[in-house]
MARMI-347041 format. One record per residue (C-alpha): residue in three letters; x negated, y negated, z. Coordinates in pm, whole numbers, padded with zeros to 5 digits, always signed. Layout:
<atoms>
ALAXYZ...
</atoms>
This chain:
<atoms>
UNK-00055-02151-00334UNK-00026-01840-00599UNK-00383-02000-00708UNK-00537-01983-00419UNK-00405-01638-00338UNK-00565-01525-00637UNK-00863-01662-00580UNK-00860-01485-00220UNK-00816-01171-00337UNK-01100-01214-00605UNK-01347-01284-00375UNK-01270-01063-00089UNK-01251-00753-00340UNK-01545-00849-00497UNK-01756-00673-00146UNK-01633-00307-00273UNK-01802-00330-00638UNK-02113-00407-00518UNK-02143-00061-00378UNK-02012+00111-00739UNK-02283-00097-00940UNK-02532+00012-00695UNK-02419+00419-00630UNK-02746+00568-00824UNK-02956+00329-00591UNK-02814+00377-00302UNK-02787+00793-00359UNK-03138+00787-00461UNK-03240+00706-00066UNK-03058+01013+00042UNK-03179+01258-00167UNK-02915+01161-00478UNK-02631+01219-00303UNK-02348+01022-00477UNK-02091+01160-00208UNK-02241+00952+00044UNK-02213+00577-00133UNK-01868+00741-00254UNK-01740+00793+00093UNK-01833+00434+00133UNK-01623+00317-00083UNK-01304+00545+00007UNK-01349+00433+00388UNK-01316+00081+00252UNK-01020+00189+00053UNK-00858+00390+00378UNK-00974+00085+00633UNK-00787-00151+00410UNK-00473+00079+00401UNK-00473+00114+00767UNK-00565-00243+00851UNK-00326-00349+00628UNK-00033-00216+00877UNK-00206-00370+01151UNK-00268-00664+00995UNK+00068-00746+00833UNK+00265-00742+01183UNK+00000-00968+01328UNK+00029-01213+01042UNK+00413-01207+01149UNK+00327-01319+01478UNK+00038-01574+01443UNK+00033-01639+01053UNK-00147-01491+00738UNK-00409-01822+00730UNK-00550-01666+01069UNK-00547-01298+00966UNK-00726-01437+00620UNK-00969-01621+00767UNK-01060-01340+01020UNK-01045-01045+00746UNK-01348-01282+00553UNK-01556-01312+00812UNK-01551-00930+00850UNK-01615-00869+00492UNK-01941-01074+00586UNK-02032-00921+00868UNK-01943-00554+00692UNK-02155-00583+00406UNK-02481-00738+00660UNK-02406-00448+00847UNK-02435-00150+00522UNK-02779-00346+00463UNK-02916-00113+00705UNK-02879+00156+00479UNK-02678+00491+00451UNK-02513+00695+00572UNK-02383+00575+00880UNK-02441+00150+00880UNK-02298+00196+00535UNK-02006+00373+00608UNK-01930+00157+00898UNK-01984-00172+00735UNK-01757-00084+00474UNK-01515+00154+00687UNK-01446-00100+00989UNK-01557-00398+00903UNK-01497-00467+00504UNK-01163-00171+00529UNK-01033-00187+00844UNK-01079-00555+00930UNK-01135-00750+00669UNK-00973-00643+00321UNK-00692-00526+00623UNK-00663-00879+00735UNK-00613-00996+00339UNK-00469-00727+00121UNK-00120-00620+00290UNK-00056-00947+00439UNK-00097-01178+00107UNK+00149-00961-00062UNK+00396-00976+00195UNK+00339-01340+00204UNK+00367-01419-00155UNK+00690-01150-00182UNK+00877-01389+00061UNK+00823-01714-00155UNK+00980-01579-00479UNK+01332-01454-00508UNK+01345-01476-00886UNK+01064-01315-01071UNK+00879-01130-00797UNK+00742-00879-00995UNK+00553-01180-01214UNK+00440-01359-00859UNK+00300-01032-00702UNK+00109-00917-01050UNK-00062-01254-01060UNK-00191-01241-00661UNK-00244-00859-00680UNK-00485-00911-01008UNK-00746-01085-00809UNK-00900-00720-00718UNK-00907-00621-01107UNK-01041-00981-01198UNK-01302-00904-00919UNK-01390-00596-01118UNK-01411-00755-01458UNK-01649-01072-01286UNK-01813-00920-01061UNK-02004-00600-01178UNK-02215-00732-01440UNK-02364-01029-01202UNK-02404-00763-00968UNK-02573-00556-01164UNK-02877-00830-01265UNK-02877-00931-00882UNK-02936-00568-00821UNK-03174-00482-01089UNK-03401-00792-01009UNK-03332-00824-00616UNK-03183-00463-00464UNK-02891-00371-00370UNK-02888-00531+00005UNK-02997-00845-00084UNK-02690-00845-00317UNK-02470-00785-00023UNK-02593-01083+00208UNK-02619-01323-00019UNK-02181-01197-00135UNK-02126-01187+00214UNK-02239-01564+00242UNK-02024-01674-00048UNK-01708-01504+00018UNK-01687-01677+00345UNK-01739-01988+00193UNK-01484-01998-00045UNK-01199-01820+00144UNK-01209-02011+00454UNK-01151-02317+00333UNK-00860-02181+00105UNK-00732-02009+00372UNK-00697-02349+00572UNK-00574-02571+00358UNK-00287-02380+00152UNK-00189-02083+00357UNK+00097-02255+00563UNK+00443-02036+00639UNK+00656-01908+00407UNK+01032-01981+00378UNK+01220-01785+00631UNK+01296-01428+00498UNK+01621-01411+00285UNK+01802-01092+00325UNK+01876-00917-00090UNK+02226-00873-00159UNK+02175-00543-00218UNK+02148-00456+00170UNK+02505-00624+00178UNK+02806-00410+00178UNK+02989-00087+00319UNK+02836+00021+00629UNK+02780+00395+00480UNK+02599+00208+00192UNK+02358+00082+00414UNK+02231+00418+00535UNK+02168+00591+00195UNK+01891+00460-00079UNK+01917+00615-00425UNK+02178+00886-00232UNK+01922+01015-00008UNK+01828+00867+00359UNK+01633+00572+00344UNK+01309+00697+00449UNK+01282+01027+00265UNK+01285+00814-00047UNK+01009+00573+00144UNK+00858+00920+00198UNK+00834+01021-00161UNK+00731+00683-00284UNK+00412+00728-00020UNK+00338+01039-00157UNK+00333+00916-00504UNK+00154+00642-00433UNK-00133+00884-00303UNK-00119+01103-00627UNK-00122+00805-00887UNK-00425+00629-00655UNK-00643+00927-00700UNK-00709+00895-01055UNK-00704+00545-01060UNK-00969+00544-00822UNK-01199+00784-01054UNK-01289+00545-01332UNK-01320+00236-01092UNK-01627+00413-00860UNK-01802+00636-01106UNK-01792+00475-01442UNK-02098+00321-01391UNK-02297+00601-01263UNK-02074+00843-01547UNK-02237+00619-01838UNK-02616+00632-01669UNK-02560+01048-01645UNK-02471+01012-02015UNK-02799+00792-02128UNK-02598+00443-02134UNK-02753+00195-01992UNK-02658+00090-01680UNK-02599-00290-01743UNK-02363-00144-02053UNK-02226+00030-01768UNK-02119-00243-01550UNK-02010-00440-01859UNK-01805-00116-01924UNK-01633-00186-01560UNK-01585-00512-01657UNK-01384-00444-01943UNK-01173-00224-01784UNK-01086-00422-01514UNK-01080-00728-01764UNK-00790-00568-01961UNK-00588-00467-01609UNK-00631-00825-01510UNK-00504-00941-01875UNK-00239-00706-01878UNK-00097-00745-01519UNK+00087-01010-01584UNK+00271-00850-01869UNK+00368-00540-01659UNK+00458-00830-01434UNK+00721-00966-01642UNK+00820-00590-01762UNK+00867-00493-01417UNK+01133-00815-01364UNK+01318-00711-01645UNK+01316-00287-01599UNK+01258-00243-01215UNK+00963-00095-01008UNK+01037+00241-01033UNK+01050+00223-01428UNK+00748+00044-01444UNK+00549+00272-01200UNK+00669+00604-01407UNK+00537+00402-01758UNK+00232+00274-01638UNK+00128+00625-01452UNK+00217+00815-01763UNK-00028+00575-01959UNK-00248+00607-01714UNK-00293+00973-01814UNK-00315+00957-02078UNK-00594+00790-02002UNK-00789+01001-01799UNK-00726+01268-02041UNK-00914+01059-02373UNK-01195+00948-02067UNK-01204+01379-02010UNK-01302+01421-02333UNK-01519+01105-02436UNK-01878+01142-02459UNK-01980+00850-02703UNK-02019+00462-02601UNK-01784+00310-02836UNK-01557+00592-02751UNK-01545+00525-02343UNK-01522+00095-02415UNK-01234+00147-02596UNK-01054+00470-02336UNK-01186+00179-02061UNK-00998-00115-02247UNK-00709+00156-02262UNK-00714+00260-01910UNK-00711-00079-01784UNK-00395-00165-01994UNK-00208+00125-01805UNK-00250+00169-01483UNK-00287-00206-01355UNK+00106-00263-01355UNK+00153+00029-01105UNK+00116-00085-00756UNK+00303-00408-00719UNK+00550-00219-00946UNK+00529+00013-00626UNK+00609-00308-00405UNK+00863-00437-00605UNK+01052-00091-00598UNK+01039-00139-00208UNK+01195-00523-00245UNK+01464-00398-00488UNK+01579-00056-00281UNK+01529-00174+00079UNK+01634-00496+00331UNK+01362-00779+00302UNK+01347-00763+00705UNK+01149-00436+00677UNK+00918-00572+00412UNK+00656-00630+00720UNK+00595-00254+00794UNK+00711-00099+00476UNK+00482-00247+00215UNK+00162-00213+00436UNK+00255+00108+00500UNK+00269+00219+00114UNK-00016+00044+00059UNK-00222+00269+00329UNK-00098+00562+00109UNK-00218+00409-00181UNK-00514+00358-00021UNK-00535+00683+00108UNK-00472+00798-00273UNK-00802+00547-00374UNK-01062+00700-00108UNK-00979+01002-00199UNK-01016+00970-00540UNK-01367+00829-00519UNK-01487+01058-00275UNK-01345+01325-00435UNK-01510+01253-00786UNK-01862+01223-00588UNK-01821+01539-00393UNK-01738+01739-00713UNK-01996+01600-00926UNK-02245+01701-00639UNK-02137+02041-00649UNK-02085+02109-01035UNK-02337+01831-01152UNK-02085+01629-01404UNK-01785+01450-01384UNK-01554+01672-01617UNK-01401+01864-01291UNK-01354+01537-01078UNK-01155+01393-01359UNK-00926+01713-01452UNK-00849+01691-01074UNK-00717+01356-01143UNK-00546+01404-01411UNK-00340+01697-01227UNK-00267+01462-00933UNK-00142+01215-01192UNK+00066+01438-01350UNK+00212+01590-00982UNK+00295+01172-00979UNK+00499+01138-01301UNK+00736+01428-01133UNK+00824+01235-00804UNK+00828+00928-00963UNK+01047+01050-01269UNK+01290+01191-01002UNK+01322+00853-00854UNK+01385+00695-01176UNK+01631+00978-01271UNK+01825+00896-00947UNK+01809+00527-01005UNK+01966+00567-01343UNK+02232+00842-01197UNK+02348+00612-00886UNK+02388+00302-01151UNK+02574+00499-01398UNK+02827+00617-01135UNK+02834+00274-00974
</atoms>
């Protein structure tokens, strides 16, 4: 089952790089705009956020094999649908269709599937399914890029939206059966006043500032993962060193995943979200002021080794502070914001370079978003530690 989750989520994340590989050639048919691919990308990001809330009640109702098999045929009709070139198809292909619908259908509902198998080492079980978007990025981008560079960029997409379909539908079929009825965490056991508080505070301010968090720590993360390919062409790489650039980045997150994994079962979420988004930048801080190509491989290997761990850290810390019974609306929820956090990262790095011309003022932007992120999230960690000590 946790193989075939994987292999889910590596094929319907694949859709969103083909976009990234191809943001220079799809700019270049509206005057070089990179905002306009970029917005692509972020609806996908914010349709798969939203869907995901959607999406994960209706799985509770009719099952997540239905809402996985519908979410892939969306992907495929999305990505026929941006064929017919920007802005608008574009932007609704990968808005409704591969956001809203299909990634919506997939995303939020596999990890609220997979969180309700595994008692014992959760963390490790929801790093392994969650990697299939990073092991996407590492496979995906430099196939894409020879597709693109012999065939274009829309003949890319039809022939991806073909495969996906192929391979998740019959996954989604055979293995995706229900999960073991939910079992409720001992920690939502106990005095009644207990119940009501979460780290001291009401339950859903903390919800509240793990949302917002989750939106500050997605921006930068978002920054590398859309631009780094067009960043290296601006800087006379070569585009296929580019991609293979991606790949490495997203090669080392995928690597690395499972070790924050196994951190995160033995520290918590919350620890492992403040670590990893403190590495993270770090990060975008060496990537600020890297110019060279052995330079940016080896900030790209580093990057990748941060920040992967940091959102199913984020839905672990949900598991471990509130009642499994409101895993349905809570983790698609902080997964929108996180979303949220993505689109507007990419976006955001293409509408600044389109107004300065470089990427230097996109990236200190992230970097201050990341750093607004270590506050909340070092507060949350602080009260963790504080509520345990007195306990």
């Amino acid at each position: 089952m946790a193989t075939a989750a994987l292999v889910t989520m590596l094929m319907a994340f694949g859709a969103a790089w083909i976009t990234a590989v191809a943001l220079k050639d799809i700019a270049a048919e509206v005057d070089g705009i990179r905002s306009i691919p970029a917005l692509a990308s972020a609806l996908a990001w914010l349709g798969s956020g939203v869907g995901g809330i959607l999406m994960g009640r209706l799985a509770d109702k009719v099952g997540t094999r239905w809402t996985v098999i519908f979410g892939a045929l969306m992907i495929g009709l999305g990505l026929t649908i941006s064929t017919l070139g920007p802005p608008w198809p574009l932007w609704v292909g990968h808005g409704l269709f591969i956001g809203l619908m299909g990634l919506g259908g997939i995303n939020a509902p596999m990890y609220i599937y997979v969180s309700r198998w595994f008692d014992r080492r959760r963390g490790s079980a929801l790093a392994l399914i969650s990697s299939g978007s990073y092991l996407a990025g590492a496979m995906w981008p430099p196939l894409f890029e020879r597709v693109i560079a012999d065939f274009g960029w829309r003949q890319t997409m039809l022939w991806y939206g073909v495969l996906e379909i192929v391979v998740i539908v019959p996954l989604a079929i055979t293995y995706f059966s229900a999960p073991p009825e939910v079992i409720h965490p001992t920690a939502s056991t106990g005095p009644a006043g207990a119940k009501a508080r979460v780290l001291g505070w009401r339950p859903n301010v903390i919800f509240a500032v793990m949302c917002v968090a989750a939106v500050l720590c997605c921006v930068p993360m978002a920054m590398p993962q859309g631009h780094l390919v067009a960043f290296c062409s601006d800087l006379g790489i070569a585009r296929s060193t580019g991609a293979l650039m991606l790949s490495v980045l997203l090669g080392t997150a995928f690597l690395s995943r499972q070790i924050w994994g196994a951190i995160s079962d033995r520290i918590g979420g919350l620890a492992t979200v403040f670590i990893g988004s403190g590495w993270q930048a770090a990060s975008m801080t060496a990537l600020l002021l890297t110019q060279n190509e052995v330079g940016l491989f080896t900030v790209a290997a580093a990057f990748g080794l941060g920040f992967s761990g940091i959102i199913p850290a984020y839905v672990l810390a949900l598991r471990e502070l509130f009642p499994a019974s409101e895993a349905s609306w809570r983790i698609p929820t902080l997964l929108l914001f996180s979303g949220c956090g993505m689109a507007l990262g990419g976006w955001l790095a293409g509408l600044l370079y389109d107004h300065f011309g470089y990427y230097a003022p996109a990236f200190a932007a992230g970097i201050g978003a990341n750093l607004l992120n270590l506050l909340l999230v070092g507060m949350l960690v602080g009260r963790r530690r504080l509520r345990v000590a007195q306990a």
